[in-house]
N, C-alpha and C positions, 0 to 999 in steps of 0.2 A: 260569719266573719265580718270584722266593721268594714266598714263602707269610708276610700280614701279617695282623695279630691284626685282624679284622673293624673294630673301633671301640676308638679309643684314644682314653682321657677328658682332656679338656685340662685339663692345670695351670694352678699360678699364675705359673710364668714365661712359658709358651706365651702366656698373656691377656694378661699387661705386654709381652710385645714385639711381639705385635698394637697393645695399645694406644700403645705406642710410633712403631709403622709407620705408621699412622692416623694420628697424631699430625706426622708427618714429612710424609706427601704432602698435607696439608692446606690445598692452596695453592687460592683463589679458582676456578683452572680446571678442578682436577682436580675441585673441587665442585661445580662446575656442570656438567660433562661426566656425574659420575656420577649426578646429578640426575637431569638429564636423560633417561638411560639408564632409570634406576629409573622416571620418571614415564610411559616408552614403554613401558616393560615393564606397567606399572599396567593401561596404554591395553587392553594385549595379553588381560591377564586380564578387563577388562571386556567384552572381546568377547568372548570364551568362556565367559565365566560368564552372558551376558547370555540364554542362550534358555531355559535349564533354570528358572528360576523365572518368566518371563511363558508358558509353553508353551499354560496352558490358557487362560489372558488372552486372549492372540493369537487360539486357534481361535475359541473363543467371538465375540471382539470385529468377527473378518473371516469366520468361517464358514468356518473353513479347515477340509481334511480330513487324515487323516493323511499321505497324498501328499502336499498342499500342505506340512503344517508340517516336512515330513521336506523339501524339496528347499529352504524356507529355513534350517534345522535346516544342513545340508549344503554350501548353494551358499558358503557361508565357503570350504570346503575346494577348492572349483574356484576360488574367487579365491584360494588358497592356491598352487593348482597353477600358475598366470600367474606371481603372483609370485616363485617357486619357479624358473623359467625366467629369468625378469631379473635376481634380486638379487646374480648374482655379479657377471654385466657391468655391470650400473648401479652398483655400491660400487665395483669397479675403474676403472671409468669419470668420474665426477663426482668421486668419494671420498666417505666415509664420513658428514659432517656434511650436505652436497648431499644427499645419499640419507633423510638424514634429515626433511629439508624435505619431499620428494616423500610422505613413509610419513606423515607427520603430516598432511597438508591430504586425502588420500584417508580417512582416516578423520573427520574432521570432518565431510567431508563425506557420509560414509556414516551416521554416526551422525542425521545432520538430516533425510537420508532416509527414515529408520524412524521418527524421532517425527513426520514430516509427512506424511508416507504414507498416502493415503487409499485405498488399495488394493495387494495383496498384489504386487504388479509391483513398484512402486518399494520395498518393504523388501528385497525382493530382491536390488536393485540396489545399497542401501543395503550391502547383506550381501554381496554380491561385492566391493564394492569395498573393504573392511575387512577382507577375504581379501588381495586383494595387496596393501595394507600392512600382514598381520601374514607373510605370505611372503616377503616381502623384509627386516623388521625381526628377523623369529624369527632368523634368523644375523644379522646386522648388530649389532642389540643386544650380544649377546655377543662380536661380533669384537673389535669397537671398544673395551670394557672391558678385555678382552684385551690388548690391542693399547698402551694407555696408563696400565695402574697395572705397579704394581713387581709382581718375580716372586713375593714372600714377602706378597704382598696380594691376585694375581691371582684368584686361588681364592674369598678371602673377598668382595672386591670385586664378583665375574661373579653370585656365588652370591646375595648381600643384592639385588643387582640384579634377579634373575630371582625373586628369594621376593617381589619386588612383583607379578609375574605371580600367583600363589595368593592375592596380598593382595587382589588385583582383583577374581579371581573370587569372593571372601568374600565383598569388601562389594557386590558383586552380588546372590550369592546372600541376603544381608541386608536389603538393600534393597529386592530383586524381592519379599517379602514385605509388604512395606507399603505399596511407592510403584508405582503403575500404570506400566504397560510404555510408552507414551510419551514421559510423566516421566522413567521411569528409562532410557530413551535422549539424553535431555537431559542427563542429571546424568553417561551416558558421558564424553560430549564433553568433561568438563573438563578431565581430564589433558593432552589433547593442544593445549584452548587455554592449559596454561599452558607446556607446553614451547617453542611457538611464540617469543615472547621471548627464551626461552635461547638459542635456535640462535643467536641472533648472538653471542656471547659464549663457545661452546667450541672448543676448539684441536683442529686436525685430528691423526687418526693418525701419528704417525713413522712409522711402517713404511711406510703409503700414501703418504710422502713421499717417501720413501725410493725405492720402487718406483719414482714417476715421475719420477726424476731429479731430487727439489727437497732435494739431502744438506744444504744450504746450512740448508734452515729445520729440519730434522731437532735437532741440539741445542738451537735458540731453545725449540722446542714441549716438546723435555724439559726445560728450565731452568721453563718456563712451568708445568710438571707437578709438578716436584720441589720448585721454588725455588729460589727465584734465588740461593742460597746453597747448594745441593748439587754435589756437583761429578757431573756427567753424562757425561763425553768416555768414561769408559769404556764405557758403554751407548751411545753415540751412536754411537760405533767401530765396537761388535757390530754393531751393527743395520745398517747401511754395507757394512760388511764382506761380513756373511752375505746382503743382498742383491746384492750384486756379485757373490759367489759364485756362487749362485743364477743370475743373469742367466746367468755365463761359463760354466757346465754345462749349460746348456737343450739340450735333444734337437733340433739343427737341422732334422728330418723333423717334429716334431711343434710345432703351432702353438694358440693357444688354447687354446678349452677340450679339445680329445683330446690337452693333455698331460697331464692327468689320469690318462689310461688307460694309462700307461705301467706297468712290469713292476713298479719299485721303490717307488708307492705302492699298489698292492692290498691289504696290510696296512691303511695308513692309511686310504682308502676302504672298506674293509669295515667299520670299526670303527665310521667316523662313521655311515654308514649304519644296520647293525644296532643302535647307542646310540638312534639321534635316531626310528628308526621302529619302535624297540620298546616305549614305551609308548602309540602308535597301535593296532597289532596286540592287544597287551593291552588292551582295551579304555578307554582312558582318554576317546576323548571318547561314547562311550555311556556310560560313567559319568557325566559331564558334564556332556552335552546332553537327557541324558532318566535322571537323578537321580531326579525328578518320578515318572514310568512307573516306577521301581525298586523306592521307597516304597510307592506305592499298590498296586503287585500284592503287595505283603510286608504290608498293613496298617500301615506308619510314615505316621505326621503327615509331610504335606512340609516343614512349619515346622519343625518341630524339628529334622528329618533336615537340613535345607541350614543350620539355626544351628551344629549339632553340628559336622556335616562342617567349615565355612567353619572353623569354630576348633581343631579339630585338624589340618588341613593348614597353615595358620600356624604351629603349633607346630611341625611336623615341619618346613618351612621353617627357623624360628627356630634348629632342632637342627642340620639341616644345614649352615647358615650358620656356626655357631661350628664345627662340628670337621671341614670341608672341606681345609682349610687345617693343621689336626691329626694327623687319619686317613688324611689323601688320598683320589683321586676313586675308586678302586679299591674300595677295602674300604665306602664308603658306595653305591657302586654296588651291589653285590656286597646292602647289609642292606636295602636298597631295592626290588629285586627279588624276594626274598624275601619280603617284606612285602606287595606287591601279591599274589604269587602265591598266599599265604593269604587275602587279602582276597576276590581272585577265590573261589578253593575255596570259603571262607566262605561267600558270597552264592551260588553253583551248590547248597550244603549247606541255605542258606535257603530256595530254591526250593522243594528235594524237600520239604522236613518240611511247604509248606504247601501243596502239592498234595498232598499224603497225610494232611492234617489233623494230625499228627503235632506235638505239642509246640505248641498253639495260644497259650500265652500268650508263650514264649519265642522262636518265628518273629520276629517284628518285633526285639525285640532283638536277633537274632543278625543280621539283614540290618542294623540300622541300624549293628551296630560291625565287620561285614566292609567297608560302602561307608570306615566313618570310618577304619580300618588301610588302606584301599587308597590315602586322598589322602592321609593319615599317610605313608607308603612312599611313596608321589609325590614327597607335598611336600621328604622327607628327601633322595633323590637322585635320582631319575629325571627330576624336573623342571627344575633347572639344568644338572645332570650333561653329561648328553649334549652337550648343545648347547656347555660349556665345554672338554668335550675335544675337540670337531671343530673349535672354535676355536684351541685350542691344537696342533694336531697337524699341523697342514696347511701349509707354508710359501708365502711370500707369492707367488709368481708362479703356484699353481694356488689359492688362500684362496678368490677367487671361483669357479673352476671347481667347486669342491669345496663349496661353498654351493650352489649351484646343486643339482646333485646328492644333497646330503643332504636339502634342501630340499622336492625333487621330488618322491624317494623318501618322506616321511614324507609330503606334502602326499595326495599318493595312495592312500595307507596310510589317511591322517586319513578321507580322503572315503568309502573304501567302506564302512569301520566304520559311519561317522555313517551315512550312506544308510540301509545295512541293518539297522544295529542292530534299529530298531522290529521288521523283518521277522523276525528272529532270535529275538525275544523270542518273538513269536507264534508261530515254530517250535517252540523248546523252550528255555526260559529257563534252566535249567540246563545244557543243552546249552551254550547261546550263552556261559555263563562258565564251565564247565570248557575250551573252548576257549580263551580268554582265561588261566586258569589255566598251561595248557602252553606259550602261547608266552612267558610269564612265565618257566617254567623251563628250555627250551631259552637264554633271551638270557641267565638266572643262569649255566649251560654256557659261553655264549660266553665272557662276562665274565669268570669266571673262568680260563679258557685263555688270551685271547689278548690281553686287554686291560692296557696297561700303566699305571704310575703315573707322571704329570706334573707330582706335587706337589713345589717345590721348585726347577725347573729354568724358567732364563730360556726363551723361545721359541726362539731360535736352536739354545740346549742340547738341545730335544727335537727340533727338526727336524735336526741332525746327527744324535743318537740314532735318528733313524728314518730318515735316508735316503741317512749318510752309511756307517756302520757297519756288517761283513758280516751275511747273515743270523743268524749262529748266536749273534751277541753276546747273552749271557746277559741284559745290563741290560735290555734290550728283551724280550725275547722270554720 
């Protein structure tokens, strides 16, 4: 694979024909689908951000033990792992907008759980069930974006989408500072009663049209996308085409989801994999969910440490958002990586100096700006990244299998992190993030081998590029 300059700085014609493009798809649907999207992604980050600043609220308030707050801390991640199991068949099945109904009403109703909850049971339940709808939407979200903006916006589009996910958990972490942890499960809820309205008013998938044999509505929903004045037959053709295709090649031995496992996407299945369950493994949500426990063993205020943090992961967001679409996924993967993997070092560094008393005034400093370089690097690529190339990379007759899959693998990943974290810290807290550290630089390894660049190319373009062309084609590999 050629070798590209890490981060390349966007000019001033790169911005004018973004803004251009923007400009072009700004049709009433595509606004409200992208909304939409952005406002379920919000949802997503408010469920993740929401444990690390009530942590002590909670014990205190229900007399919870660490056991206790580590298996609501955690039981997210088993409803992660259900969801993780449905959400390829349930988006193949209903489609894409369907599926979004079912993710929004389980968390409403999860979230009402936990602010009515008068005992440690029903938050629980509150919290499993906001697991599988962030299981089933953590791909979906992204698919669907995917799926309906132009190729020369998809990047920017998936990515602004998913930097509401880090916006969520800011004004979480923000919030969980001033406003009492029932409250602030009340104030969850509102993303997702406002997206409820929308859902009647955005236009399903082409592609999920396509799949199921409706080719008929397939250019109406692009006209409805582009405007009514763009001319679409050529995209409408591709996507027709290349699913026909697709259908007329199917492995007649192999049925559902185990066409997955077939010889010629192992490639693409490793990649989604190790992308989507590499910031799990790295620690990302014991950074997370016990932020709180990070600070206080280092001496950082939790205030300041979850103010700091919430607003440099935006930033890093904000950064990724403009030069995705620039740099491509590759090379911001690629700085992104990196940047956790010093975050981690960082904070395992913080550890030692303040079990060894070692630099007493500068300890907290150095822990509070390894946590902030680590959602910094998060938020730049790690955090939309992944999940935009397993969306992109996977073609439509396994998208669900392949969700599924990625889905599971990171949900499981997510769960034993969280669980144990707490336990790991108590083992040896440097320990626990120099581990974290390495698998940081083993997935920097991966990336850079074997992962290719997407930037540029319609969906159909990548799924030829990957499944139609021999192995040795240099574009690819």
């Amino acid at each position: 694979m050629a070798e590209e300059g890490l981060l390349a700085c966007p000019d001033k014609s790169s911005s004018t024909s973004l803004l251009s493009e923007i400009s072009n798809v700004s049709t009433r649907p595509f606004v409200l689908a992208f909304t939409t999207c952005s406002c379920g992604a919000f949802s997503f980050g408010c469920i993740v951000g929401y444990t690390a600043p009530t942590q002590s609220s909670i014990m205190k308030d229900l007399n919870l033990s660490i056991a206790d707050y580590s298996l609501f801390g955690s039981i997210l991640t088993v409803g992660l792992i259900l969801g993780a199991l449905i959400c390829g068949k349930l988006t193949d099945l209903v489609g894409r907008v369907n599926t979004m109904w079912i993710t929004n009403i389980l968390v409403i109703i999860g979230w009402f759980a936990i602010a009515f909850g008068k005992g440690v049971w029903l938050l629980d339940i509150g919290r499993f069930l906001q697991g599988i709808s962030v299981g089933i939407s953590s791909y979906l979200g992204p698919v669907y974006i995917t799926e309906i903006a132009p190729r020369h916006l998809r990047g920017a589009a998936s990515s602004l989408s998913q930097l509401s996910v880090g916006v969520g958990i800011s004004v979480l972490y923000a919030l969980g500072t001033v406003v009492a942890w029932r409250d602030l499960a009340i104030l969850g809820a509102i993303p997702c009663l406002m997206i409820v309205p929308l859902l009647f008013f955005i236009p399903e998938s082409p592609r999920w049209l396509a799949k199921v044999g409706k080719e008929k509505e397939v250019e109406a929903v692009l006209l409805s996308l582009r405007g009514a004045k763009s001319d679409v037959s050529d995209e409408a053709r591709e996507i027709v085409e290349y699913t026909q295709h697709v259908k007329q090649h199917q492995d007649v031995n192999s049925h559902g989801f185990f066409k997955l496992f077939q010889r010629k996407y192992v490639l693409s299945l490793t990649i989604g994999i190790v992308l989507i369950a590499l910031p799990q493994l790295g620690g990302l949500n014991g950074y997370t969910f016990y932020t709180d426990s990070i600070f206080t063993s280092t001496g950082v205020s939790s205030d300041v440490g979850f103010i700091s943090t919430s607003i440099i992961q935006m930033i890093g967001g904000i950064l990724g958002t403009v030069l995705v679409d620039v740099s491509g996924r590759r090379s911001l993967l690629l700085v992104s990586q990196a940047g956790m993997f010093l975050g981690c070092l960082a904070t395992a560094i913080s550890f030692i100096l303040q079990k060894n008393n070692c630099w007493e005034t500068g300890t907290p400093i150095l822990a509070l700006i390894s946590v902030m370089v680590y959602f910094a690097s998060y938020g730049l690529g790690m955090g939309p990244l992944p999940w935009i190339v397993a969306s992109e990379i996977y073609p439509v007759d396994v998208k669900g299998a392949a969700g599924t899959v990625c889905n599971l693998v990171t949900s499981i990943s997510s769960w034993v992190v969280t669980y144990f974290f707490s336990f790991l810290l108590q083992w040896s807290s440097t320990g626990t993030f120099i581990l974290f550290a390495t698998v940081m630089f083993l997935g920097f390894v991966f990336t850079a081998k074997l992962v290719p660049e997407t930037k540029g190319k319609s969906l159909e373009e990548i799924h030829s590029l990957f499944y139609d062309s021999p192995p040795e084609d240099s574009t690819i590999f």
